[in-house]
C-alpha positions as CSV (number, residue, x, y, z in Angstrom):
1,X,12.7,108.1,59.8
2,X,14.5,106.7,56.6
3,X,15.9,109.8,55.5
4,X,18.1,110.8,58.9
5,X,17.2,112.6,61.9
6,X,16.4,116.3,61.2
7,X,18.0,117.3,64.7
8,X,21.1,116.9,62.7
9,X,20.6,120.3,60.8
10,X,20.5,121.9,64.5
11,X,23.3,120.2,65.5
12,X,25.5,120.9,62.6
13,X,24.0,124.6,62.8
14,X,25.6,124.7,66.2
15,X,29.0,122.9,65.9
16,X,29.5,125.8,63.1
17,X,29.1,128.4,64.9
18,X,31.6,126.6,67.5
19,X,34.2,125.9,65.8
20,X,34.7,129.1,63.7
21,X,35.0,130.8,67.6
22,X,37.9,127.9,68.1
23,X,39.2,128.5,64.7
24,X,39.7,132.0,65.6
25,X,41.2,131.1,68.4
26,X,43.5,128.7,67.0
27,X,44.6,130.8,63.6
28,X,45.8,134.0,65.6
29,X,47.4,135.9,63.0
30,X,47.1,133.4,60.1
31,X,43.3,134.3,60.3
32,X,43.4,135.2,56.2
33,X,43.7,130.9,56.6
34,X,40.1,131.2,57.8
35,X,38.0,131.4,54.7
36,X,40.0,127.9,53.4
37,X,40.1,126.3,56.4
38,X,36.3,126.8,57.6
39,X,34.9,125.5,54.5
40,X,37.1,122.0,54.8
41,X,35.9,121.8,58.8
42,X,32.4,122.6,57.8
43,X,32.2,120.0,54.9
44,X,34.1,117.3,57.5
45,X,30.6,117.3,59.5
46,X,28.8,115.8,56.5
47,X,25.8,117.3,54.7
48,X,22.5,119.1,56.9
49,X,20.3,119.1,54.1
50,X,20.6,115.8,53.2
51,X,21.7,114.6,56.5
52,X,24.2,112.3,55.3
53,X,27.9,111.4,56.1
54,X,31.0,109.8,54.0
55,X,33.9,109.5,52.4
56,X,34.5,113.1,50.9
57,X,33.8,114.4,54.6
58,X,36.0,112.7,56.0
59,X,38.9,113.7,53.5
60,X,37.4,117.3,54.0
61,X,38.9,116.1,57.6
62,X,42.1,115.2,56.8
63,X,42.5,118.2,54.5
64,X,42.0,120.7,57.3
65,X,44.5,118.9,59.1
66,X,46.6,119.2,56.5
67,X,46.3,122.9,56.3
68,X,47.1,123.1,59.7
69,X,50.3,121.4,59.5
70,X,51.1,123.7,56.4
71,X,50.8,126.9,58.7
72,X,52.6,125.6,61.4
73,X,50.1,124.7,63.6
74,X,50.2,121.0,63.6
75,X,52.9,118.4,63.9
76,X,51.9,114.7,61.7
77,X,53.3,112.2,63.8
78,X,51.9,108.7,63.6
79,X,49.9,109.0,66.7
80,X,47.9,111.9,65.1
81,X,45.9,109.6,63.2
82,X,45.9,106.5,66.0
83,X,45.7,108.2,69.3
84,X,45.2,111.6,68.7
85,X,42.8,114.2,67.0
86,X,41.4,111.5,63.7
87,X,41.1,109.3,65.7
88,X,38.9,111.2,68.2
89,X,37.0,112.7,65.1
90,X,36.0,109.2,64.0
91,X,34.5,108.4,67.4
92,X,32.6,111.6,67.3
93,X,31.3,111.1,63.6
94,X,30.8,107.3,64.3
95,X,28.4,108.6,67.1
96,X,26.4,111.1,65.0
97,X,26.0,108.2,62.3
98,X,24.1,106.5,65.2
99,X,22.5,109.3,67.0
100,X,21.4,111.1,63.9
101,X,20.8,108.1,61.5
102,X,23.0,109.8,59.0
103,X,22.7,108.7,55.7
104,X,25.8,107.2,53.5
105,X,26.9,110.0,51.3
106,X,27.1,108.6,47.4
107,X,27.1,104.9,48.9
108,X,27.9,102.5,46.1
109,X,26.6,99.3,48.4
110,X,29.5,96.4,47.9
111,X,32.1,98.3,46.2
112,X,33.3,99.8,49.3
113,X,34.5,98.5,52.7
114,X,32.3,101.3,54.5
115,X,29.7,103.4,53.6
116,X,31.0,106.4,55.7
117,X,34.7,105.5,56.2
118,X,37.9,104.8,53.9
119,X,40.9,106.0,55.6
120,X,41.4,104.1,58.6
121,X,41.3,101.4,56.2
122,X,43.9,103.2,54.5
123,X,45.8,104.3,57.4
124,X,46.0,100.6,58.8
125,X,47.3,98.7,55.5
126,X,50.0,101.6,55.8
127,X,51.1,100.1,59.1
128,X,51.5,96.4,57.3
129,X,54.3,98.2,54.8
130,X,57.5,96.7,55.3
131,X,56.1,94.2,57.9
132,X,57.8,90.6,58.4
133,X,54.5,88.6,58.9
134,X,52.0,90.0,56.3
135,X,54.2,89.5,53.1
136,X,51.9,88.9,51.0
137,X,47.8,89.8,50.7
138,X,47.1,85.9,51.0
139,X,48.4,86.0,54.6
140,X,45.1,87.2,55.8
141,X,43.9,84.2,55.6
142,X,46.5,82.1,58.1
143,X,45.7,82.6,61.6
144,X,48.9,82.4,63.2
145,X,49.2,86.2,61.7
146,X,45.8,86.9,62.8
């Protein structure tokens, strides 16, 4: 199939229907939250009719955690995003790329480091700020850093 696996639709189908139970579940009584916040976890899933996956969804991500942490319900530490719950979404979309043959959403070939990722691109040069080895970009190239 070029176009993505069309099991994806039922997949998708399903893990809505989940996770608006465990939204529920986890909103209480911010459930007016509910309309917001089930539109960014829907969109983080990527596309079912075009059966594609990128960037935007994966922001869609981060948003809904966001929201979550602006009602209380989250805490942001640092390992959030490198032990905890983004971290564990990324494995999970990484595995629907390859199960599903997901499509890269609005790929623009060579201008971007990923087709379907940006931020732990993102969230790794963040951990070089301030850092005594990596001074300058040029140090990627000595391997003593490496």
């Amino acid at each position: 199939m070029r176009f993505g696996n069309k099991a994806f639709q039922t997949w998708y189908e399903r893990a809505i229907e989940i996770s608006r139970k465990y939204l529920r579940l986890i909103l209480g009584a911010s459930q007016g939250a509910e309309v917001e916040l089930i539109g960014y976890l829907q969109e983080s899933f990527g596309n079912s009719s075009r059966i594609d996956y990128g960037t935007g969804h994966e922001l869609n991500f981060l948003m809904f955690l966001l929201c979550l942490k602006e009602l209380g319900l989250l805490d942001m530490p640092l390992d959030l995003v490198l032990r905890g719950v983004f971290y564990k979404y990324i494995g999970l979309m990484r595995k629907l790329q390859l199960t599903y043959m997901l499509e890269p959403a609005g790929s623009h070939g060579v201008w971007g480091i990923d087709d379907y990722h940006f931020l732990p691109f993102l969230f790794g040069a963040a951990e070089l700020i301030n850092s005594d080895e990596v001074k300058t970009p040029n140090a990627i190239h000595d391997y003593a850093i490496l």
